[in-house]
TILUM-801149 format. One record per residue (C-alpha): residue number from 0; residue in one letter; x, y, z. Coordinates in Angstrom, 2 decimals, m for minus. Each point is the difference from the previous one (the first is absolute). Layout:
BEGIN
NUM | A | X | Y | Z
...
This chain:
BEGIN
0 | X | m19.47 | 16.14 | m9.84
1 | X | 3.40 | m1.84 | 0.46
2 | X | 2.38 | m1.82 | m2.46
3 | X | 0.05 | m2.80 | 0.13
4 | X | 2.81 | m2.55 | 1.09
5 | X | 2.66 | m0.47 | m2.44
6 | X | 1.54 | m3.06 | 0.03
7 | X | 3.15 | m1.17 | m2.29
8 | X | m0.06 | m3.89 | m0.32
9 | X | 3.36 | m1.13 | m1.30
10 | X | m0.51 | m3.45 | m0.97
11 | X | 0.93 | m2.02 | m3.50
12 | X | m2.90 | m2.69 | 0.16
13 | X | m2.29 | 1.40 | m1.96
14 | X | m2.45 | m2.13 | 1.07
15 | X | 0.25 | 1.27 | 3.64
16 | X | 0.50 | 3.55 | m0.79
17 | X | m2.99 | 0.03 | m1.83
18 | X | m1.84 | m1.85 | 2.40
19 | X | 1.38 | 2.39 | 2.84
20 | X | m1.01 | 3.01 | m2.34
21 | X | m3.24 | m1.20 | m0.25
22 | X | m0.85 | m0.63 | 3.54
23 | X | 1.56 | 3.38 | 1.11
24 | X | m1.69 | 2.11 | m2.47
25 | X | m3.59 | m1.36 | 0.83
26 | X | 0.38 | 1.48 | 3.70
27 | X | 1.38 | 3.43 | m0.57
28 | X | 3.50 | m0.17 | m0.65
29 | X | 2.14 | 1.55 | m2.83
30 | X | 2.22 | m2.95 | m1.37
31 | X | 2.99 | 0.31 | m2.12
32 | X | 2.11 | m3.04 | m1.24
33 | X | 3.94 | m0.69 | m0.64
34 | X | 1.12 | m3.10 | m1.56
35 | X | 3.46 | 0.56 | 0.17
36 | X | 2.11 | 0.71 | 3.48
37 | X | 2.25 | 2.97 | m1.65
38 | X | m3.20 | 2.14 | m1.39
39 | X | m1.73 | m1.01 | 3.22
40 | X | 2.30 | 1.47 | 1.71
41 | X | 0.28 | 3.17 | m1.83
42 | X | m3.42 | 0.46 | 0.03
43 | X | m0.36 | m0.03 | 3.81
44 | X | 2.81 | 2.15 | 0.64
45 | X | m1.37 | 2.17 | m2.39
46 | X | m3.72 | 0.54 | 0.66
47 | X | m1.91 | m0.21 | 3.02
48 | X | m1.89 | m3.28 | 1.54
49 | X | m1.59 | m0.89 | 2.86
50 | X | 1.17 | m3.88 | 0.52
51 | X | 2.14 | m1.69 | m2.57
52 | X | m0.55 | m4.31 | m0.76
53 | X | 3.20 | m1.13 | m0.84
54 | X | 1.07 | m3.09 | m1.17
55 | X | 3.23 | m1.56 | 1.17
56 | X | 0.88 | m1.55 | m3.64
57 | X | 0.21 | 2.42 | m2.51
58 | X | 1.74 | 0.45 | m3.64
59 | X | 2.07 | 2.74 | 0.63
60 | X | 0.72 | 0.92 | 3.48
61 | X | m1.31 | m2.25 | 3.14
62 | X | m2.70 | 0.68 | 1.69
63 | X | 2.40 | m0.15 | 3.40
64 | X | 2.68 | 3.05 | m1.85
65 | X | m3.40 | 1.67 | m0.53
66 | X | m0.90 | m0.03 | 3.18
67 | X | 3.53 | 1.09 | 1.37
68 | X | m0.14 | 2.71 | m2.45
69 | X | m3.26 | 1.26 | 1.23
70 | X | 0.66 | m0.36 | 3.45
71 | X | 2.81 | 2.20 | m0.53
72 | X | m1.80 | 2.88 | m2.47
73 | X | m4.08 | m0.34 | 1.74
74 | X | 0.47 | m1.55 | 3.52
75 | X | m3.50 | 0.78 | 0.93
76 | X | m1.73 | m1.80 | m3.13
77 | X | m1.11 | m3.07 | 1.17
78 | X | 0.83 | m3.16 | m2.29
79 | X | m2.10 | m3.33 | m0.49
80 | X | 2.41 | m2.76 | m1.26
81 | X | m1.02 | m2.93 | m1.59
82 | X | 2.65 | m3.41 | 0.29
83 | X | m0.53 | m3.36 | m0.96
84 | X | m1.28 | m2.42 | 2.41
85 | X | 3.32 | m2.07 | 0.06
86 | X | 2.69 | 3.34 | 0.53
87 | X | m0.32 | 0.48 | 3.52
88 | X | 3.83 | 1.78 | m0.06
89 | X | m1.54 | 2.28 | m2.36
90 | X | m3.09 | 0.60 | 2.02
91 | X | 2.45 | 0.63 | 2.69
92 | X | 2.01 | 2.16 | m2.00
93 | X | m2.72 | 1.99 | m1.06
94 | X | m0.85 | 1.00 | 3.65
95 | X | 3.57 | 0.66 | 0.85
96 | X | 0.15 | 2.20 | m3.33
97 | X | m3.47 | 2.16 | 1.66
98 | X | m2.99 | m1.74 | m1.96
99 | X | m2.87 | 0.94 | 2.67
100 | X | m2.14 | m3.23 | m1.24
101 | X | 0.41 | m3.01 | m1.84
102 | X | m2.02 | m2.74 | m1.60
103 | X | 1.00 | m3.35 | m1.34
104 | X | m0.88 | m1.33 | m3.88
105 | X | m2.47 | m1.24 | m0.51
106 | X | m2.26 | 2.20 | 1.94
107 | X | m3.78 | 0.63 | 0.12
108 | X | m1.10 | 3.70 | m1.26
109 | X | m2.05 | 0.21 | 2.91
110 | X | 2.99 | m0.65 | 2.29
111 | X | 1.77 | 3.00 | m2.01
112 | X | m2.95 | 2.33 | m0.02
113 | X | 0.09 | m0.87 | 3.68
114 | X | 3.69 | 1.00 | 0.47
115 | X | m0.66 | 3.08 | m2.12
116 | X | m2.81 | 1.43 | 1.50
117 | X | 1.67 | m1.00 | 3.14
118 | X | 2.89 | 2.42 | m0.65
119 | X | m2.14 | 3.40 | m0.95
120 | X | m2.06 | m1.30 | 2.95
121 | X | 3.00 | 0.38 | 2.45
122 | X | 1.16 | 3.36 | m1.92
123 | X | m3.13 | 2.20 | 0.18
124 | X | m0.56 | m1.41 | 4.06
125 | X | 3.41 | 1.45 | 0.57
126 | X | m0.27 | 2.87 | m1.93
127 | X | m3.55 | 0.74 | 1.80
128 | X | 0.88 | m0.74 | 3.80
129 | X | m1.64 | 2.42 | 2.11
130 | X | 3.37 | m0.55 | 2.25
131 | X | 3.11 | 2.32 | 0.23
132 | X | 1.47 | 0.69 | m3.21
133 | X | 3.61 | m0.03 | 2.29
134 | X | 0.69 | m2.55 | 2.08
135 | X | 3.13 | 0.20 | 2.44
136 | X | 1.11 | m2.80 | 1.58
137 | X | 3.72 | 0.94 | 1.83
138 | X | 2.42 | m0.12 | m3.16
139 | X | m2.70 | m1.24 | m2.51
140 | X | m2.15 | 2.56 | m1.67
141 | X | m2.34 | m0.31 | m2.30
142 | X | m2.35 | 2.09 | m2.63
143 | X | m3.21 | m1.58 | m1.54
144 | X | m0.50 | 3.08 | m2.33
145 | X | 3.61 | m0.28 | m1.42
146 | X | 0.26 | m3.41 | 0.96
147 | X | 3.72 | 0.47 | 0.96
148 | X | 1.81 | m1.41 | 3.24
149 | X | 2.91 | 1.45 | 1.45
150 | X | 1.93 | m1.69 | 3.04
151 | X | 2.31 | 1.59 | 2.13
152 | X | m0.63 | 3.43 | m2.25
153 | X | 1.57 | m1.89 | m3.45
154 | X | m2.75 | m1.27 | m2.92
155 | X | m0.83 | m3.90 | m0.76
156 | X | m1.33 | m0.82 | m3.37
157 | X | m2.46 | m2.78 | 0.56
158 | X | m2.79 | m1.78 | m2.72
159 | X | m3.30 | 0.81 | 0.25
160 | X | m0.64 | m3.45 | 1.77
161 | X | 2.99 | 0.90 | 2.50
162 | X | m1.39 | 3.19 | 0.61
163 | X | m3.25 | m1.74 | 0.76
164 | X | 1.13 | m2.50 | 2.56
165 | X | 2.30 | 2.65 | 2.13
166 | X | m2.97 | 2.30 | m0.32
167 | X | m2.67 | m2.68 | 1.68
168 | X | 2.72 | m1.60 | 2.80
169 | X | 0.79 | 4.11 | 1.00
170 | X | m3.79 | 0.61 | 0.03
171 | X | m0.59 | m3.12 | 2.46
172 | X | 3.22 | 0.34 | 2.40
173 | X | 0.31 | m3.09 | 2.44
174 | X | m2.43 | m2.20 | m1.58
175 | X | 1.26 | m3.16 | m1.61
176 | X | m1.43 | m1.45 | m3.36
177 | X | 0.31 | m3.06 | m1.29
178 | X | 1.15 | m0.17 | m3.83
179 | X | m3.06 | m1.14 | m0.83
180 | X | m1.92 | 3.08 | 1.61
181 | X | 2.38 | 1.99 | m1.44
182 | X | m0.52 | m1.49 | m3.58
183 | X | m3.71 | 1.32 | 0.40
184 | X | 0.43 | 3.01 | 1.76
185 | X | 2.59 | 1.23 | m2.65
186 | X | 0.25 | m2.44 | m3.48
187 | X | m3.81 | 0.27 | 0.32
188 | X | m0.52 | m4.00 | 0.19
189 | X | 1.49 | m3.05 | 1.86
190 | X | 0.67 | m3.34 | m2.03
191 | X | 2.43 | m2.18 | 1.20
192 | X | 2.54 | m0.93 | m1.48
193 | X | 0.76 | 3.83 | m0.28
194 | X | 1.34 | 0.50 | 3.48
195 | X | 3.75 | 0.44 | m1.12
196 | X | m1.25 | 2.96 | m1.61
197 | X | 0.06 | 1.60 | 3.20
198 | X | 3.25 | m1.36 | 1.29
199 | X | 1.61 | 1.95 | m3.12
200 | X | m1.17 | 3.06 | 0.63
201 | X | 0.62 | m0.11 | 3.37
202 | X | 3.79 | m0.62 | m0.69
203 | X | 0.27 | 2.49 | m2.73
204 | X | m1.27 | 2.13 | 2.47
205 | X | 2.24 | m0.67 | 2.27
206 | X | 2.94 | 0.61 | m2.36
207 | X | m1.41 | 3.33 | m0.89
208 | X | m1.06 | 0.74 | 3.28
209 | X | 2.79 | m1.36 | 2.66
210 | X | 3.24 | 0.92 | 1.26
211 | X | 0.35 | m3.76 | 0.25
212 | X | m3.04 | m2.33 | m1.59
213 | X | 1.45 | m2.67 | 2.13
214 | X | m1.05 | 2.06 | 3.16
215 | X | m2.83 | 2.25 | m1.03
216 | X | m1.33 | 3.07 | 1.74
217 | X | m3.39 | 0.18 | m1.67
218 | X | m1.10 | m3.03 | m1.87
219 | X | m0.16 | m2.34 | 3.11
220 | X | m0.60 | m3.81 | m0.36
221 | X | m1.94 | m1.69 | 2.64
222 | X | 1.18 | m3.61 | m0.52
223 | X | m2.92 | m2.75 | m0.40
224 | X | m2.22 | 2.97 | m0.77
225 | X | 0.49 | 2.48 | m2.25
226 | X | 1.65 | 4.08 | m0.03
227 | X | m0.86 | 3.19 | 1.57
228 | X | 1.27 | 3.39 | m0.07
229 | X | 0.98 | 1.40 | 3.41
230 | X | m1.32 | 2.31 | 2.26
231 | X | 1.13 | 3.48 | 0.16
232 | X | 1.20 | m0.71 | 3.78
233 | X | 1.84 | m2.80 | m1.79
234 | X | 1.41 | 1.92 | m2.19
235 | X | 1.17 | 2.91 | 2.38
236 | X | 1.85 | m2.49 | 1.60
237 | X | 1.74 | m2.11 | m2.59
């Protein structure tokens, strides 16, 4: 029998967290609550969890230093972030800082369960691919066991969600996706209104990624449309 999915929800409403707790435990998960930003972020630097709900106002620390900090110490642990509906600079923020998801106050629990489930949903498809567990692509290699990239030879630290979206574009070379196909095939939904989502990734991909983001090699933008990831022919050539 597996553990179940532990899940650290930093958030000081108590209302919500409770409410959050509540929804999460009846399904499966294992739910653990921070009020405050500083113990919330000692706590998941210090024990192990499977997604982390973080709010962006905390008492304490920030839910956006959090997030920075995290990014830096776990890159692979994927973050939810909660903002307020008004903040979209912080919603912003919060992508640029490596949240995978977000959702804006006041939400539905449903919508969150949604988001949740859609996360472990995208993990255990990746982790149980029946595909090559390297994939080589010119400079760009990558390992779905380690889940590590290297390009050119030299090791990029992405998020879990980053790791994700290179992952699906080198699996499907020369095929274009829109954002919204890509917000199903990898966020695990499609809403709009969530389509910048994608255009942050892609860029702190690109900065991670590129020799020059303003000319990319691998994350390839086919205007009116969407992005693709070249071909190996492509690629043998550029």
């Amino acid at each position: 029998m597996t553990s179940p999915r532990r899940i650290l929800v930093v958030e000081d409403d108590p209302d919500i967290s409770a409410l959050v707790e509540l929804h999460l435990t009846d399904i499966g998960f294992e739910v653990r609550l921070e009020a405050n930003g500083q113990s919330g972020l000692d706590r998941a630097l210090g024990q192990a969890f499977d997604l982390i709900i973080l709010d962006i106002m905390l008492p304490g620390v920030d839910g956006l230093e959090i997030c920075r900090r995290l990014r830096t110490e776990k890159p692979g642990l994927p973050i939810l972030m909660l903002t307020a509906r008004t903040t979209e600079l912080d919603r912003v923020l919060g992508l640029e800082m490596g949240a995978d998801d977000y959702l804006t106050k006041p939400f539905s629990v449903r919508e969150l369960v949604a988001r949740v489930k859609a996360i472990f949903r995208r993990m255990e498809v990746f982790d149980s691919q029946p595909e090559p567990s390297r994939l080589v692509h010119g400079p760009v290699e990558i390992d779905t066991d380690s889940r590590r990239v290297l390009i050119e030879g030299e090791p990029v630290e992405l998020t879990a969600r980053e790791f994700d979206l290179l992952t699906f574009f080198a699996r499907n070379p020369g095929r274009v996706f829109t954002r919204g196909q890509l917000l199903d095939k990898v966020w695990g939904y499609s809403h709009e209104g969530y389509e910048h989502t994608v255009n942050t990734h892609i860029n702190r991909l690109r900065r991670k990624l590129e020799a020059d983001p303003s000319h990319p090699r691998f994350i390839l933008t086919v205007w009116g449309v969407g992005y693709r990831f070249p071909t190996i022919e492509e690629l043998s050539t550029s």
